[in-house]
Phi, psi and omega in degrees: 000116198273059175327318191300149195249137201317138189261036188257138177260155108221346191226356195266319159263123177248151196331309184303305162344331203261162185240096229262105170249110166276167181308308203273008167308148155224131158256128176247154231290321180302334183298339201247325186285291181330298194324294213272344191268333189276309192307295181263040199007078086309159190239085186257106186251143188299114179293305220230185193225162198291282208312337193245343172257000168247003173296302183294017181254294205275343162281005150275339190262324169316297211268316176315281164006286181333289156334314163317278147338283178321315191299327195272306175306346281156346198265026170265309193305304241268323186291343174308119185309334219260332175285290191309295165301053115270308176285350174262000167281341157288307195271006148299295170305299216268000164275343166281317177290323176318304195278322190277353155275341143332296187303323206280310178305000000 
């Protein structure tokens, strides 16, 4: 069974396919979505609105930001070995208590 696909293109794009933007055009995600749902007979609807995906950008870039931050404040502390073995001996207890109330229910 031969996967590869014939390696003459003259039929894989076809005229009709192409989509002609002039310079001076502005097209927007709804303009593109009709364009590929008439092209591709599908009903494909805009989920989120510009306004709600870039809220959700900057309150992603905000909390890295925090993060960040908090890190660069803490980093003297974060070097001590003594911080670390308290957390990884927390994070021991409390995945060992996890499993033997697992186990015990």
């Amino acid at each position: 069974m031969n996967l590869k696909r014939d390696s003459r293109l003259e039929g894989f794009y076809n005229e009709e396919d192409v989509w002609l933007i002039q310079s001076q055009e502005v097209y927007d995600a709804q303009k593109q979505i009709d364009f590929l749902n008439n092209h591709l007979r599908t009903d494909v609807k805009i989920k989120f609105t510009f306004t709600q995906i870039l809220i959700k950008n900057i309150l992603g870039m905000a909390i890295i930001a925090a993060l960040f931050s908090l890190i660069q404040l803490l980093y003297k502390f974060l070097l001590n070995q003594m911080v670390w073995f308290g957390i990884a001996m927390a994070v021991n207890v409390i995945c060992t208590g996890g499993l033997v109330h697992a186990m015990i229910n």
